[in-house]
N, C-alpha and C positions, 0 to 999 in steps of 0.2 A: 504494500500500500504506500502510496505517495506518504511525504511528511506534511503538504499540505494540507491534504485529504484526512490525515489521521492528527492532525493540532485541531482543523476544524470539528470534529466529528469530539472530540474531547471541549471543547469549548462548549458545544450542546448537549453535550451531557452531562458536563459540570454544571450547566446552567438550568436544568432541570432539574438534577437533584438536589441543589441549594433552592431552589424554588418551593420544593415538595418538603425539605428539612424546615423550611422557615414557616413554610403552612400549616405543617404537624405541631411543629413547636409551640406556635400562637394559638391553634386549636388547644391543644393539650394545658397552656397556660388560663385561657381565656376558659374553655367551656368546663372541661374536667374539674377545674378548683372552682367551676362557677365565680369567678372573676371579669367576664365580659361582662354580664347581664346586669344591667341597675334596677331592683328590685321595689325598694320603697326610695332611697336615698342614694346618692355617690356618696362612696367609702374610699378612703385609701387605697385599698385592694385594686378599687375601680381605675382609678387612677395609675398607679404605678402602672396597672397590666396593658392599660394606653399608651403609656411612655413608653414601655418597652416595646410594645407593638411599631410605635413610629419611631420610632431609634433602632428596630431592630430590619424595616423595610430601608431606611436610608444607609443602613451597612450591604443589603443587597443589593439596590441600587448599586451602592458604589462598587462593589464586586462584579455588577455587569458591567459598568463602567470600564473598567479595567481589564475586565478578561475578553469583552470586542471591541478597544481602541483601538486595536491594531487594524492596517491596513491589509485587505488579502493582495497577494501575488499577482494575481489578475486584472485587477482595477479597483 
């Protein structure tokens, strides 16, 4: 297999499984501990698990960021 062929094809698969890591995680934080849902009131709980949520998408972001700046070979 080409080396470009096989950086690209690692690139999409890296980026879907950080995709799916970061979905489970937030699931797992948010739903499981019952942490997403505002019940009667926001709580602390509520909160932090929003911060982490939007702290935890702009660490992915920047990991897409960085793992397709590169230019392919091609154009």
């Amino acid at each position: 297999m080409e080396p470009e062929v096989k950086n690209f094809l690692k690139k999409i698969v890296s980026s879907i499984f950080m995709a799916l890591l970061w979905l489970m995680l937030n699931s797992i934080l948010g739903i499981y501990f019952n942490l997403l849902f505002i019940e009667t009131k926001i709580s602390i709980g509520n909160i932090i698990c929003y911060i982490i949520f939007v702290a935890s998408l702009a660490v992915l972001i920047l990991f897409y960021y960085r793992t397709w700046k590169t230019k392919f070979p091609h154009g």
